[in-house]
DRENTORKOL-3810 file (N, C-alpha, C; in nm, 4 decimals):
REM DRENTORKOL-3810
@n.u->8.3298; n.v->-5.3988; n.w->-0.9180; ca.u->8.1935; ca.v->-5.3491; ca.w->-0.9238; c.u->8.1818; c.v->-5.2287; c.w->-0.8306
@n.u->8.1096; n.v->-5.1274; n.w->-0.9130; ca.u->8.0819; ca.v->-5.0118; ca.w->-0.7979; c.u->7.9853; c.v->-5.0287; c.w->-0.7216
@n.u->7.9954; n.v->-4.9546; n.w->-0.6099; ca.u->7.8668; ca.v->-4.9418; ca.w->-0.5307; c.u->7.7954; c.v->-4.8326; c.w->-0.5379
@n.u->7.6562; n.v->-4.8293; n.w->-0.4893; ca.u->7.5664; ca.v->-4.7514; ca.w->-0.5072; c.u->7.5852; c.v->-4.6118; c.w->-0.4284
@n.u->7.5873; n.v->-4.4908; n.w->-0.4618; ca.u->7.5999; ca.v->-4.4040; ca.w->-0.4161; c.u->7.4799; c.v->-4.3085; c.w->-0.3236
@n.u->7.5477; n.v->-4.3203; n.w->-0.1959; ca.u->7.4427; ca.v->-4.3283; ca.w->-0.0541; c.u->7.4706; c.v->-4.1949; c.w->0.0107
@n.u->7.4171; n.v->-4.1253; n.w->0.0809; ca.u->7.3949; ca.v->-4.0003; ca.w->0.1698; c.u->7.4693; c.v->-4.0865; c.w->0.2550
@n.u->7.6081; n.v->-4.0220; n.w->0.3306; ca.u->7.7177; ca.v->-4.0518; ca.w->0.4627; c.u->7.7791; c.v->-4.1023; c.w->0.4554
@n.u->7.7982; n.v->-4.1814; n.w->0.3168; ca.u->7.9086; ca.v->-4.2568; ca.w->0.2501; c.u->7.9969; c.v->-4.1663; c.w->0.1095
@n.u->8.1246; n.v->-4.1628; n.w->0.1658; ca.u->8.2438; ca.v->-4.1202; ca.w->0.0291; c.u->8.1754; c.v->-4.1619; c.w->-0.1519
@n.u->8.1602; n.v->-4.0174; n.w->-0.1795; ca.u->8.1169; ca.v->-4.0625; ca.w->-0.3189; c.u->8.2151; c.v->-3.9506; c.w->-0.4176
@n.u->8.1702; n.v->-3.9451; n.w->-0.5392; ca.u->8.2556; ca.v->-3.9044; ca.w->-0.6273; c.u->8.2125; c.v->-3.7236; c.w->-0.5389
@n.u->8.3720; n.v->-3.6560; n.w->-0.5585; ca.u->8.3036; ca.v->-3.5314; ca.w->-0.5341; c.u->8.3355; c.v->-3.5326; c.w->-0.4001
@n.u->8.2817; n.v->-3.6264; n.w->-0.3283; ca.u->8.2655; ca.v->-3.5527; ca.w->-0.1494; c.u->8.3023; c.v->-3.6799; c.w->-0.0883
@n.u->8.3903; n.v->-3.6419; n.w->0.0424; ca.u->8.4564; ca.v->-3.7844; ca.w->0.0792; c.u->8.3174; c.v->-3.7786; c.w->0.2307
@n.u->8.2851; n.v->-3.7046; n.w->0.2697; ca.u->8.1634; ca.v->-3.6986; ca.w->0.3484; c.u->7.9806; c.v->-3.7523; c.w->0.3180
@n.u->8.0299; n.v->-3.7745; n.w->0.1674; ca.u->7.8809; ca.v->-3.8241; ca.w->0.1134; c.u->7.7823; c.v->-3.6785; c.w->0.1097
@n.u->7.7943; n.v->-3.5949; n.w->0.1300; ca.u->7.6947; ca.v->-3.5230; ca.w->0.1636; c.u->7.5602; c.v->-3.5466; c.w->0.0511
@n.u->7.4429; n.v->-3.5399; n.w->0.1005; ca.u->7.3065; ca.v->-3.5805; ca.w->0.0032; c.u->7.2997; c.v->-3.5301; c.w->-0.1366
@n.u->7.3625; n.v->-3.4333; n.w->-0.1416; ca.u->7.3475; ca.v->-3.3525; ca.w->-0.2593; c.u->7.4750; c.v->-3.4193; c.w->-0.3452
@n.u->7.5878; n.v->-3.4637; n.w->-0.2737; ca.u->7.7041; ca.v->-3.5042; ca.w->-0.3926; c.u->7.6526; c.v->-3.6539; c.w->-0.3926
@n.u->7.6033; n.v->-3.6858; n.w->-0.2999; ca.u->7.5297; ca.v->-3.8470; ca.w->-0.3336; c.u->7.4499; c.v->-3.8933; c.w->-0.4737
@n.u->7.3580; n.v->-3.7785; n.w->-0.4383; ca.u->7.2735; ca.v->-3.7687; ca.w->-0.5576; c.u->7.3010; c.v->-3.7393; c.w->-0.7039
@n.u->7.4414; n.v->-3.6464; n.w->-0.7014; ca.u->7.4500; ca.v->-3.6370; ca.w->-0.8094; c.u->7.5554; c.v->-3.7160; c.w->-0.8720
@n.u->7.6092; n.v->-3.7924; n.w->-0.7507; ca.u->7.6924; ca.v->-3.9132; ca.w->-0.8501; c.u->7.5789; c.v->-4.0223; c.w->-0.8658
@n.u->7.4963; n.v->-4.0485; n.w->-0.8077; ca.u->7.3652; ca.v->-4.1423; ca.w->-0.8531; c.u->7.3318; c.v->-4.1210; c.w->-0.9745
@n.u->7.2644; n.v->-3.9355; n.w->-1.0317; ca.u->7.2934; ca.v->-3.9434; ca.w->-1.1593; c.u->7.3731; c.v->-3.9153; c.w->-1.2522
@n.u->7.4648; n.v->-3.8981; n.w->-1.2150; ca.u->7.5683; ca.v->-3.8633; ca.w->-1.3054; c.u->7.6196; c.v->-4.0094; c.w->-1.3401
@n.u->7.5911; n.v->-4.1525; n.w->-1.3414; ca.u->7.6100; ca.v->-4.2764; ca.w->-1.4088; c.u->7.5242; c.v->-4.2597; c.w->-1.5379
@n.u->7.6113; n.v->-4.2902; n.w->-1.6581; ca.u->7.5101; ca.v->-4.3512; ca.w->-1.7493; c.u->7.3852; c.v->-4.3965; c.w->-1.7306
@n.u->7.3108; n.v->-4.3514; n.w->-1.7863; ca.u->7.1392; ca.v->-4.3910; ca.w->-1.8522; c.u->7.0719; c.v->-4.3643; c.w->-1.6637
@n.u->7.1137; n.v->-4.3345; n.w->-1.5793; ca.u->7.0186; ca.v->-4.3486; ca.w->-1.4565; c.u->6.9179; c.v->-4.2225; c.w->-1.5046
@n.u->6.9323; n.v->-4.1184; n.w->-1.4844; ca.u->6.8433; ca.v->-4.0413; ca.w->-1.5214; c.u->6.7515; c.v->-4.0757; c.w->-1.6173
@n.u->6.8062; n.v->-4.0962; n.w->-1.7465; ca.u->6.6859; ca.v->-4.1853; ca.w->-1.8212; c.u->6.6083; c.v->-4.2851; c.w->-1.7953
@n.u->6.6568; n.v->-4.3632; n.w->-1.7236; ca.u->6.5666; ca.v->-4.4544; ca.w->-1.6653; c.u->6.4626; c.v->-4.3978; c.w->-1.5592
@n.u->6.4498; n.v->-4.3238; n.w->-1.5034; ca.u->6.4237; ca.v->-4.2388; ca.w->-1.3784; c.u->6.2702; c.v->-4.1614; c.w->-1.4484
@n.u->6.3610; n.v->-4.1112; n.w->-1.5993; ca.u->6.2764; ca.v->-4.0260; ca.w->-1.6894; c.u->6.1799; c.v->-4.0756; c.w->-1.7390
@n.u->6.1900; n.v->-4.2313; n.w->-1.7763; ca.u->6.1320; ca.v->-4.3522; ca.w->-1.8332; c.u->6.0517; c.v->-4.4057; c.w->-1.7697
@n.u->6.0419; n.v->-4.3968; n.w->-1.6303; ca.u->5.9472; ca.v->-4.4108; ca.w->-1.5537; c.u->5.8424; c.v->-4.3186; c.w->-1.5084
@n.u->5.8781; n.v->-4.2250; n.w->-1.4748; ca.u->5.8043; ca.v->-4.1400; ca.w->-1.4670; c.u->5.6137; c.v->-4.1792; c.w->-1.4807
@n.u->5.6333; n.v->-4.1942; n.w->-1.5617; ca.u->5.4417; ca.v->-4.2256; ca.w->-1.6585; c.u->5.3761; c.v->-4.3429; c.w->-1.6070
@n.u->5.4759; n.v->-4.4403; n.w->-1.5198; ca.u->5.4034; ca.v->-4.5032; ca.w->-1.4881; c.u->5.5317; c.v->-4.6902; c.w->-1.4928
@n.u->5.5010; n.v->-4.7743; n.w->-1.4833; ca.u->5.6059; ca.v->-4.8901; ca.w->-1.4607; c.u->5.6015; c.v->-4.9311; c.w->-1.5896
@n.u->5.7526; n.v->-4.9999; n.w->-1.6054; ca.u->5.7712; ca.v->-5.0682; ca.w->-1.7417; c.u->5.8842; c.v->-5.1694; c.w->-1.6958
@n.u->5.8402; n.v->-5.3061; n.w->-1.7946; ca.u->5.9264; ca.v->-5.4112; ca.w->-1.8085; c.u->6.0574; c.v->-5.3641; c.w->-1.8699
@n.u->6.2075; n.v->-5.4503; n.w->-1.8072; ca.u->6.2638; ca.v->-5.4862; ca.w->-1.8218; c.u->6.2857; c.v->-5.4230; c.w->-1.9877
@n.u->6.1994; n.v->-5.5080; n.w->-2.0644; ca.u->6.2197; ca.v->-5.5240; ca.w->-2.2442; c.u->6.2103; c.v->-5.4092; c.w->-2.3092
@n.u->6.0414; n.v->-5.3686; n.w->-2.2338; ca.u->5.9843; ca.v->-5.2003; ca.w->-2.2396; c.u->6.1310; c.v->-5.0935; c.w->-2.2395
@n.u->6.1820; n.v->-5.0933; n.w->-2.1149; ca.u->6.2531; ca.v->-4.9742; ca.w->-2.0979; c.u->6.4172; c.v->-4.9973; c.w->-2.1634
@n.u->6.4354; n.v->-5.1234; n.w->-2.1980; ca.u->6.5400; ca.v->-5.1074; ca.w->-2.2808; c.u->6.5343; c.v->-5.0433; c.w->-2.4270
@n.u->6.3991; n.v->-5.0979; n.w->-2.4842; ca.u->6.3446; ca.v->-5.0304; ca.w->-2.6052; c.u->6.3455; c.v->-4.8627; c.w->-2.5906
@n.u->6.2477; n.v->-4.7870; n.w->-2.4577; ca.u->6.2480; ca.v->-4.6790; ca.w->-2.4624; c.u->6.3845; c.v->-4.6174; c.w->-2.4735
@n.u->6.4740; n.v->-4.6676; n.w->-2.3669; ca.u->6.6478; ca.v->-4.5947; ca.w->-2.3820; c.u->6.7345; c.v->-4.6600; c.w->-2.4845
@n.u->6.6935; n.v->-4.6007; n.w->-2.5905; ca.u->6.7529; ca.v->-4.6567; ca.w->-2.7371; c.u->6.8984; c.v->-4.6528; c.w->-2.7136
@n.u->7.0050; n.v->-4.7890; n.w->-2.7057; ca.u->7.0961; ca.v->-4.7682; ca.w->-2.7505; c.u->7.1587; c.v->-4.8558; c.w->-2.6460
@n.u->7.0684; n.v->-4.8992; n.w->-2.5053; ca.u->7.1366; ca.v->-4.8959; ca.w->-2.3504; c.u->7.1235; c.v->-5.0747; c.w->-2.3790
@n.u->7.2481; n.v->-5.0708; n.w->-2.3247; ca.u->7.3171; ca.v->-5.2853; ca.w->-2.3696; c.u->7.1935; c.v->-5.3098; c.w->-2.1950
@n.u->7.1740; n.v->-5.4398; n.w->-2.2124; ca.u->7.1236; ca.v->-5.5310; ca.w->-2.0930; c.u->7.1848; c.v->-5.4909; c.w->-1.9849
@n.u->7.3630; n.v->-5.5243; n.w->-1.9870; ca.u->7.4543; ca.v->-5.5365; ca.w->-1.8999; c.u->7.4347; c.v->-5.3993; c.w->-1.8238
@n.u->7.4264; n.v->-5.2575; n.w->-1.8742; ca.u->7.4125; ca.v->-5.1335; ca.w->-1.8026; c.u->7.2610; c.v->-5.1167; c.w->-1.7368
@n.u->7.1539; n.v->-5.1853; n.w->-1.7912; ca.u->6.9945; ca.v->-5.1444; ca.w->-1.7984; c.u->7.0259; c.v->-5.2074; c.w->-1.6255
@n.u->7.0449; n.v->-5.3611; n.w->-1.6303; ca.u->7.0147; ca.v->-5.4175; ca.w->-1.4973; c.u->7.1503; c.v->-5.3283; c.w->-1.4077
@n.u->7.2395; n.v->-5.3526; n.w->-1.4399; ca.u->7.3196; ca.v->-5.2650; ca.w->-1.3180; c.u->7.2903; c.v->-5.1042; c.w->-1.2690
@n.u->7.2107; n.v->-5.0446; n.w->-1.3396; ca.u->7.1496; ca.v->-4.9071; ca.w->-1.3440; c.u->6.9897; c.v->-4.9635; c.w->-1.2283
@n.u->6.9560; n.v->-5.0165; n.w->-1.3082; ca.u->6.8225; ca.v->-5.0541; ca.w->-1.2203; c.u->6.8514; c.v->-5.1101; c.w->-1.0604
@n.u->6.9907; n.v->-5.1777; n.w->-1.0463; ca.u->6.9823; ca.v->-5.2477; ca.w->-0.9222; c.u->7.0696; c.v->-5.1489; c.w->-0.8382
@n.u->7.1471; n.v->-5.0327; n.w->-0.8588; ca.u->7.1343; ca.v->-4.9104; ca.w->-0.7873; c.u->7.0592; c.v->-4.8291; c.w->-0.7743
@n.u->6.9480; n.v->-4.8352; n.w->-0.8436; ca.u->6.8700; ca.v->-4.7396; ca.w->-0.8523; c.u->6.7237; c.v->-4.8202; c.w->-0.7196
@n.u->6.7382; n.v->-4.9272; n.w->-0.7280; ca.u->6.6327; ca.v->-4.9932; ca.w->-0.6897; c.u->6.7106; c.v->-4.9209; c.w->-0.5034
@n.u->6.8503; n.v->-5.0095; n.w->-0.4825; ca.u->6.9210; ca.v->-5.0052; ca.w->-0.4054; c.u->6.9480; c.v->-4.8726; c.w->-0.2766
@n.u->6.9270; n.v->-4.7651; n.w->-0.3923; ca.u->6.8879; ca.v->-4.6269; ca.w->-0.3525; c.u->6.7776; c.v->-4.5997; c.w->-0.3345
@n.u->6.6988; n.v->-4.6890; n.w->-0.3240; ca.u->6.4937; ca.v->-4.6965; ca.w->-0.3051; c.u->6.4565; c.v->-4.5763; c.w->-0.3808
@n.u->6.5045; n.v->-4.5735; n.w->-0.5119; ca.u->6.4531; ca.v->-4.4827; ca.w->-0.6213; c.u->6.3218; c.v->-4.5541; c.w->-0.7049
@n.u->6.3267; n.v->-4.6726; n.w->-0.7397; ca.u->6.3081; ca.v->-4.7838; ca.w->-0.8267; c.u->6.2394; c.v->-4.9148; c.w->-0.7337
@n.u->6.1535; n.v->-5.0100; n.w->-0.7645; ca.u->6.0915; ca.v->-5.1202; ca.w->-0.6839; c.u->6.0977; c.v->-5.1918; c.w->-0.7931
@n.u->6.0593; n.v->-5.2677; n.w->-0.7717; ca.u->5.9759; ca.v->-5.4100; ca.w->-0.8735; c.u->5.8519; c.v->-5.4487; c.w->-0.8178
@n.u->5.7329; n.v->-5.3998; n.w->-0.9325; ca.u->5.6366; ca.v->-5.4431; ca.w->-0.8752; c.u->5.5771; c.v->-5.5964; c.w->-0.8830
@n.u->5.4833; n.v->-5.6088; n.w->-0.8296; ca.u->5.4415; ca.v->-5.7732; ca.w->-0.8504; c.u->5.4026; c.v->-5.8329; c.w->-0.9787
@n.u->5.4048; n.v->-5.7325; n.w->-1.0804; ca.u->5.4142; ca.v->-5.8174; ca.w->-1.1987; c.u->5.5401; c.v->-5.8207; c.w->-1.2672
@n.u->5.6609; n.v->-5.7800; n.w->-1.2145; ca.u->5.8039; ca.v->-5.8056; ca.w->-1.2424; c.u->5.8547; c.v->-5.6821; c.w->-1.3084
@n.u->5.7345; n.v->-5.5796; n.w->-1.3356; ca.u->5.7420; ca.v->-5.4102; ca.w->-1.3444; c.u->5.8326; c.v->-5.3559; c.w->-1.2735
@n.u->5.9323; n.v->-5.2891; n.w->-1.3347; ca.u->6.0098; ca.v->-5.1384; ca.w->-1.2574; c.u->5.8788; c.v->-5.0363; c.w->-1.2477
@n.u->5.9134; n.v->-4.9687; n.w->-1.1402; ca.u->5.8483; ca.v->-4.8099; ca.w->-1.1040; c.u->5.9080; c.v->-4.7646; c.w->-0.9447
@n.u->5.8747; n.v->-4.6281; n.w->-0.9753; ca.u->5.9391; ca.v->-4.5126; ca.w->-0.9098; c.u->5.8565; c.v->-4.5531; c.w->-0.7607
@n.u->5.9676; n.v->-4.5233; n.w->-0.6393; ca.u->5.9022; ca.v->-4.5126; ca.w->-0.5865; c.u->5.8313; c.v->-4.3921; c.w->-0.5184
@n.u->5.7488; n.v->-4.3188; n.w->-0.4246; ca.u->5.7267; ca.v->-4.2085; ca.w->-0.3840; c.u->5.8413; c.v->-4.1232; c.w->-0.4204
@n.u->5.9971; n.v->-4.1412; n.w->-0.3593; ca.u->6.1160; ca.v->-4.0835; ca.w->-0.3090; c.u->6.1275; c.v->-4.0350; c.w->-0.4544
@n.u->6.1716; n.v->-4.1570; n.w->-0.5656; ca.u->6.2159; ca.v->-4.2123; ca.w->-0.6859; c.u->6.0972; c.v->-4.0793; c.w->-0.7476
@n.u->5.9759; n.v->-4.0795; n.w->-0.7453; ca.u->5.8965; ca.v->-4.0104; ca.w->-0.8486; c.u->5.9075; c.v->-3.8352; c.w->-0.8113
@n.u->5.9256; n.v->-3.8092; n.w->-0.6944; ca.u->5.9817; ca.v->-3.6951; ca.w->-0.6386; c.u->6.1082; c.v->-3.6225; c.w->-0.7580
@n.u->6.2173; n.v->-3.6761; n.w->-0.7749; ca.u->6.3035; ca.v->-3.6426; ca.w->-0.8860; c.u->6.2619; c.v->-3.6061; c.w->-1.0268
@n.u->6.1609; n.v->-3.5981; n.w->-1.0819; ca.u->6.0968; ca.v->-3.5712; ca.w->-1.1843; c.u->6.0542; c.v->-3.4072; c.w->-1.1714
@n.u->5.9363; n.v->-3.3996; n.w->-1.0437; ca.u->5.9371; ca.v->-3.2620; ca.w->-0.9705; c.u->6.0545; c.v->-3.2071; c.w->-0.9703
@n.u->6.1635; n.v->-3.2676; n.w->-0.8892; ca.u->6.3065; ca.v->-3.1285; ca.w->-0.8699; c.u->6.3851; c.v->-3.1241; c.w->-0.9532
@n.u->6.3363; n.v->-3.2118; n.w->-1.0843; ca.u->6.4279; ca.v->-3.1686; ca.w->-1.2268; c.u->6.3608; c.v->-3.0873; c.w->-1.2690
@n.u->6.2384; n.v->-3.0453; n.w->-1.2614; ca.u->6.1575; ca.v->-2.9506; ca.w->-1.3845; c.u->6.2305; c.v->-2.8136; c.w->-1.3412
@n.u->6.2821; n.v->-2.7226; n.w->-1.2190; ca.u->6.3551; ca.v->-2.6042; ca.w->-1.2376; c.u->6.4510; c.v->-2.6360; c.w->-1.3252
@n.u->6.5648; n.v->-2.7435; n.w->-1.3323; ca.u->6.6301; ca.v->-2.7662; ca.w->-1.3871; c.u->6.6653; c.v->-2.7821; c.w->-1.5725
@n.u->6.4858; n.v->-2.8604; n.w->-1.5741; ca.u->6.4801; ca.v->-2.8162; ca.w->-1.7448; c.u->6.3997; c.v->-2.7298; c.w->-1.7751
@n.u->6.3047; n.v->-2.5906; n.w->-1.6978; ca.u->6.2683; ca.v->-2.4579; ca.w->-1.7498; c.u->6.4275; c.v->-2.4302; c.w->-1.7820
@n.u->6.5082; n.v->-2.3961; n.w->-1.7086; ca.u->6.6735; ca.v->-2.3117; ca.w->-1.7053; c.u->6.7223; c.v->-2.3659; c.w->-1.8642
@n.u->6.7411; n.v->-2.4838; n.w->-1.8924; ca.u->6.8174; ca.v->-2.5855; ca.w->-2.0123; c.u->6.7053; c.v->-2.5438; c.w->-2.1280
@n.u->6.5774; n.v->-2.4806; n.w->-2.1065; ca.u->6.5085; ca.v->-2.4815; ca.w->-2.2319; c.u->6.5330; c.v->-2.3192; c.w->-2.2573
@n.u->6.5383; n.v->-2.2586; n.w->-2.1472; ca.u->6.5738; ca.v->-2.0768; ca.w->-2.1714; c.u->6.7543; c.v->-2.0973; c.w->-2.2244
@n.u->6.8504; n.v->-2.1579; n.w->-2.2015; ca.u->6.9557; ca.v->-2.1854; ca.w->-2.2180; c.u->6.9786; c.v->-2.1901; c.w->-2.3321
@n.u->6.8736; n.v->-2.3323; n.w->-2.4100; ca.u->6.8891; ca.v->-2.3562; ca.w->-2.5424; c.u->6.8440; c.v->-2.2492; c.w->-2.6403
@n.u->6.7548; n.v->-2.1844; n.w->-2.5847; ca.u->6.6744; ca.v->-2.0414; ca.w->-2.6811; c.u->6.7460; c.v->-1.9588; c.w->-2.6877
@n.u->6.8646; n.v->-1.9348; n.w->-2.5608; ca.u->6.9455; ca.v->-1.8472; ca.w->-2.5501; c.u->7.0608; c.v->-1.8720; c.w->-2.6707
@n.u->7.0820; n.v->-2.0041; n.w->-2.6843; ca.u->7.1625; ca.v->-2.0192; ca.w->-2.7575; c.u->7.1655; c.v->-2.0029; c.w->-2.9242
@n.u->7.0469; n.v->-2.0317; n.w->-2.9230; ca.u->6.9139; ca.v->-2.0506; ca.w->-3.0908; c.u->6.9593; c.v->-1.8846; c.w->-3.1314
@n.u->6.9499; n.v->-1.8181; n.w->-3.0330; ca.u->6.9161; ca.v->-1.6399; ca.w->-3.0681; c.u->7.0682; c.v->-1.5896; c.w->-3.0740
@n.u->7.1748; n.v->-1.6425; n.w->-3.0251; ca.u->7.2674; ca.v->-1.6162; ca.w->-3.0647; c.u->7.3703; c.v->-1.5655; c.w->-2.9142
@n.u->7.2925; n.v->-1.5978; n.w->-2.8196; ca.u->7.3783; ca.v->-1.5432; ca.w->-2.6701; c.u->7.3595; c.v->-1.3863; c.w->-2.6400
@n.u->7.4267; n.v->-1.3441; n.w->-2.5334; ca.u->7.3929; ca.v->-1.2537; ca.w->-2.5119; c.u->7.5482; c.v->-1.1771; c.w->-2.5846
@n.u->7.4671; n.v->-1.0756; n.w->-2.6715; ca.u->7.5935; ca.v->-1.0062; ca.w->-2.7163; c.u->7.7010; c.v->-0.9528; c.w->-2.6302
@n.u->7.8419; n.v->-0.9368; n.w->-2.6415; ca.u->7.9255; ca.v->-0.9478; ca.w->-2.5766; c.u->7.9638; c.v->-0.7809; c.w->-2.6436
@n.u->8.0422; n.v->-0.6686; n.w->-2.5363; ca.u->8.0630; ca.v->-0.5479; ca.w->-2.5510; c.u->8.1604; c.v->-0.5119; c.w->-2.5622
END
């Protein structure tokens, strides 16, 4: 079993952990980002967010959720609800530079690239 990938601990990428290679082996696991994405709007059951991430087995949903929780991205609220926490809902904000760039990217691509000389 892997462990959760932490700021000062050896992660993929950086044997120093540094925050930034932390983070991005956090998402760089299957479905975490989606789940992350899935929350966003507000908390969802267990059943809920397997439905929303079409395709994601039980076995990955809970091991995704219990690093994610682990990384105090994710809580369980008192009605047995996943949701983001402050930290956790923060990542939504510092992806949006990330998908303006991926939506000019894709247009870039639609139009044919930048002609080459």
């Amino acid at each position: 079993m892997s462990t959760t990938p932490t700021p000062g601990h050896e992660v993929r990428g950086s044997t120093t952990g540094r925050p930034l290679m932390a983070a991005l082996d956090l998402f760089g696991r299957r479905w975490a980002l989606r789940i992350l994405w899935e929350l966003r709007h507000g908390p969802l059951g267990a059943r809920a967010l397997r439905t929303v991430c079409d395709g994601m087995s039980s076995s990955v949903l809970y091991q995704r959720l219990d690093e994610l929780t682990t990384a105090d991205l994710v809580t369980k609220n008192d009605d047995g609800d996943y949701e983001l926490t402050p930290i956790g809902a923060e990542v939504s904000t510092a992806l949006e530079p990330l998908g303006n760039w991926a939506d000019r990217w894709a247009q870039s691509l639609e139009a044919g690239g930048p002609q080459a000389g």
